[in-house]
C-alpha positions as CSV (number, residue, x, y, z in Angstrom):
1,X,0.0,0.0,0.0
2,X,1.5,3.4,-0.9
3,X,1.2,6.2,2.0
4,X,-0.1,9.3,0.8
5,X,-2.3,11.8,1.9
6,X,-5.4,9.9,-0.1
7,X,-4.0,7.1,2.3
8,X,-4.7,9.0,5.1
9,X,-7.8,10.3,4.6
10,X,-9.5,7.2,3.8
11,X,-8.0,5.6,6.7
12,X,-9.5,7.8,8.9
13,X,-12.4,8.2,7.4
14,X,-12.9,4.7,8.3
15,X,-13.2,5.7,12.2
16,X,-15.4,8.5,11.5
17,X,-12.9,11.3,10.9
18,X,-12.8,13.4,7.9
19,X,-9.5,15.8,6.8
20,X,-8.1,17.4,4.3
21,X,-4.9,17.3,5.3
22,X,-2.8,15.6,8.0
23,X,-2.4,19.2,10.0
24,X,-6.4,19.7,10.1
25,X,-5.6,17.0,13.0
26,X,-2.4,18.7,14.2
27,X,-4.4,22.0,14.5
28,X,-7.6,21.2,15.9
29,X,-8.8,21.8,19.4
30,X,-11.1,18.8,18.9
31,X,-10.1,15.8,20.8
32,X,-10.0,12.2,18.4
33,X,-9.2,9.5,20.1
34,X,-10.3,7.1,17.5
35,X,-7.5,8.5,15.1
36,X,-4.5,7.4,17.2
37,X,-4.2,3.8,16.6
38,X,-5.0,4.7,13.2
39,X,-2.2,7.3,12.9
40,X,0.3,4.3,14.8
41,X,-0.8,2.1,12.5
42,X,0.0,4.0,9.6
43,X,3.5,5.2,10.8
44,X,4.6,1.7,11.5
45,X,3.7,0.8,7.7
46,X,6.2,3.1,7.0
47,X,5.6,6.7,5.0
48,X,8.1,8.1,2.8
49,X,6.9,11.8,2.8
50,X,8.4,13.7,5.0
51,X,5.6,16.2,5.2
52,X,3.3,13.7,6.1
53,X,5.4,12.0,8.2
54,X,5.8,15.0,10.7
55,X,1.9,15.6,10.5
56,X,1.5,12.1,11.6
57,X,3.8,12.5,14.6
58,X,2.6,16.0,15.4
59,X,-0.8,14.7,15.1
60,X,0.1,11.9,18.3
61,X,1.3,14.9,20.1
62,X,-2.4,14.7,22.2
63,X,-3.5,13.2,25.6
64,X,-5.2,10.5,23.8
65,X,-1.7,9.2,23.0
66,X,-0.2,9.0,26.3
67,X,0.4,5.3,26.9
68,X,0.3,4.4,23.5
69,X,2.5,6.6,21.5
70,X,6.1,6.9,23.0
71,X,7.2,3.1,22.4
72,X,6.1,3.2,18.8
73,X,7.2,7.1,18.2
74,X,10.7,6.3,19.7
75,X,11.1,3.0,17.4
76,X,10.1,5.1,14.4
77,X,13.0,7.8,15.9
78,X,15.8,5.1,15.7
79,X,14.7,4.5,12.1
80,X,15.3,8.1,11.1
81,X,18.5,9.1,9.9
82,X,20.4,11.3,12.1
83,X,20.4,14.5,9.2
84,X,16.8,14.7,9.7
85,X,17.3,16.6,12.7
86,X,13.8,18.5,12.6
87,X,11.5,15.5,12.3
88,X,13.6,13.7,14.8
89,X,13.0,16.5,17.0
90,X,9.3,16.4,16.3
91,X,9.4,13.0,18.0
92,X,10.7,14.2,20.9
93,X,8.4,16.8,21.1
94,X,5.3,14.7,20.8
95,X,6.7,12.5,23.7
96,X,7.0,15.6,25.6
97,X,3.5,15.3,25.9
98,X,3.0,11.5,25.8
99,X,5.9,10.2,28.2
100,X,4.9,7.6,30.8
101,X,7.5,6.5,33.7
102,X,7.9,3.3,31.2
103,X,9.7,5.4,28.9
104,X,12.2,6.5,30.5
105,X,15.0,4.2,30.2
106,X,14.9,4.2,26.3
107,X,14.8,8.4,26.4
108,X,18.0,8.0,28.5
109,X,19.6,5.9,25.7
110,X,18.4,8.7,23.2
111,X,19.7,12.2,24.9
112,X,22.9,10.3,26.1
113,X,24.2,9.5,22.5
114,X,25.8,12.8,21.5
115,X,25.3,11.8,17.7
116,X,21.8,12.4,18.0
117,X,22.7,16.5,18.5
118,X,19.6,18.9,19.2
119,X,16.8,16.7,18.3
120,X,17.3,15.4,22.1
121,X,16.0,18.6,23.5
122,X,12.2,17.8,23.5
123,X,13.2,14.5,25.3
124,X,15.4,15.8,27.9
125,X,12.4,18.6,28.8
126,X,10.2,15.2,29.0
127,X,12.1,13.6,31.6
128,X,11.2,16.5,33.7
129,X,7.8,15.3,33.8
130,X,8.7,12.1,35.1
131,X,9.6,11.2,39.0
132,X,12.8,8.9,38.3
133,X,15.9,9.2,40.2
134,X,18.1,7.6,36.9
135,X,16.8,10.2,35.1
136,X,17.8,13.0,37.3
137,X,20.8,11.7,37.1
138,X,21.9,11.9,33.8
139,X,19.9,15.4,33.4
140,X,22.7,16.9,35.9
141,X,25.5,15.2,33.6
142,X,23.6,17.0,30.8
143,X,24.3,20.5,32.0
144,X,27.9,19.5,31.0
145,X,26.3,19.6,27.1
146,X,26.0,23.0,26.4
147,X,23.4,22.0,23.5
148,X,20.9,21.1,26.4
149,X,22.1,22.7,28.9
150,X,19.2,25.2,29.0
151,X,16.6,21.8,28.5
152,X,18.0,20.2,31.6
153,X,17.6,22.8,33.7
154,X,14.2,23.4,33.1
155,X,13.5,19.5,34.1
156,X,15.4,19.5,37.2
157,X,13.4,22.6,38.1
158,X,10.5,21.0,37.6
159,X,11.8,17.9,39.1
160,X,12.7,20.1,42.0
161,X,15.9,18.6,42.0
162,X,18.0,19.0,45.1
163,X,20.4,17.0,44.2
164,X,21.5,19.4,41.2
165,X,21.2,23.0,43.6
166,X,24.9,23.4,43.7
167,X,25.6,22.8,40.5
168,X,22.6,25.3,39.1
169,X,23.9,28.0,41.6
170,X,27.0,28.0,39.7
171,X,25.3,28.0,36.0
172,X,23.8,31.4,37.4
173,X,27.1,32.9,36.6
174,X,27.5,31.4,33.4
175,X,28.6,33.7,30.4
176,X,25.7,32.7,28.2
177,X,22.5,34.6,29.0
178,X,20.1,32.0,28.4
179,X,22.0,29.9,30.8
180,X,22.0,32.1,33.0
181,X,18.0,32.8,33.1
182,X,17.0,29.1,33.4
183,X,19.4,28.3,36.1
184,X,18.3,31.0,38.1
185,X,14.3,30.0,37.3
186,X,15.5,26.4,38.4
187,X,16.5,27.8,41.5
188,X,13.1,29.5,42.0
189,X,11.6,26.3,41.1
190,X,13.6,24.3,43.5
191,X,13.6,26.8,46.6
């Protein structure tokens, strides 16, 4: 079967949904539940257009997704190649909203590998929203990475991390302004 945006349509229709275009669901305010194991199912048959590709993963990027989305999104993130840095991004923002605690350990794997550049941003933000002591941990090594430097401290102030205080008390004098700014939010955060 050839994925296209015909594809699409008619596969949603199927559930009761009608579109134009992939980004009518990326851009609604509606909820549709029924569309996301539809819109899994079509990523995992594999799509070739970029375009459509991103609306797909956008599209996951609801409530309704959480708890079904992440393991599928982050399998389809290995499969990307590294140069498509935006729409590997794009998955990590969409698990920004749809990260469980079971995701965790293969996010850790992802913002850990160095090769994988700024498209780990969106994922080390999600791990802010998630209570796990691992993943604390490695979002105080990532302070080191001055590509998500900024990222990581906006999840350990969420996280209310402690454990990274002294280190974030020093970012506050950090040359970089943005630094600078989150570290001392972090701190607010944190108390």
């Amino acid at each position: 079967m050839i994925m296209d945006a015909n594809t699409i349509k008619d596969e949603l229709k199927k559930v009761g949904i009608s579109i134009n275009d992939i980004y009518d669901l990326v851009n609604t305010k509606e909820s549709y539940p029924l569309a996301i194991p539809v819109l899994l199912d079509l990523l995992q048959k594999g799509i070739e257009d970029v375009k459509i590709k991103e609306g797909i993963i956008r599209a996951l990027a609801v409530k309704e997704a959480i708890g079904k989305a992440s393991p599928i999104l982050i399998e389809e993130y290995h499969k990307i190649a590294k140069d498509k840095m935006m729409l590997r991004w794009a998955i990590g923002n969409t698990i920004y909203v749809t990260i469980t605690e079971n995701d965790v350990d293969s996010i850790l794997q992802i913002v850990q590998d160095d090769e994988n550049g700024m498209s780990r941003q969106m994922f080390v933000l999600a791990l802010g929203k998630v209570k796990s002591e691992k993943a604390e941990d490695i979002l105080i090594k990532l302070l080191d990475d001055e590509e998500l430097t900024p990222h990581a401290l906006e999840a350990l102030g969420r996280l209310k991390s402690k454990k990274a205080k002294s280190k974030i008390e020093i970012l506050t004098k950090h040359p970089k302004s943005l630094i600078k700014k989150e570290a001392e939010k972090a701190l607010k955060k944190i108390g």
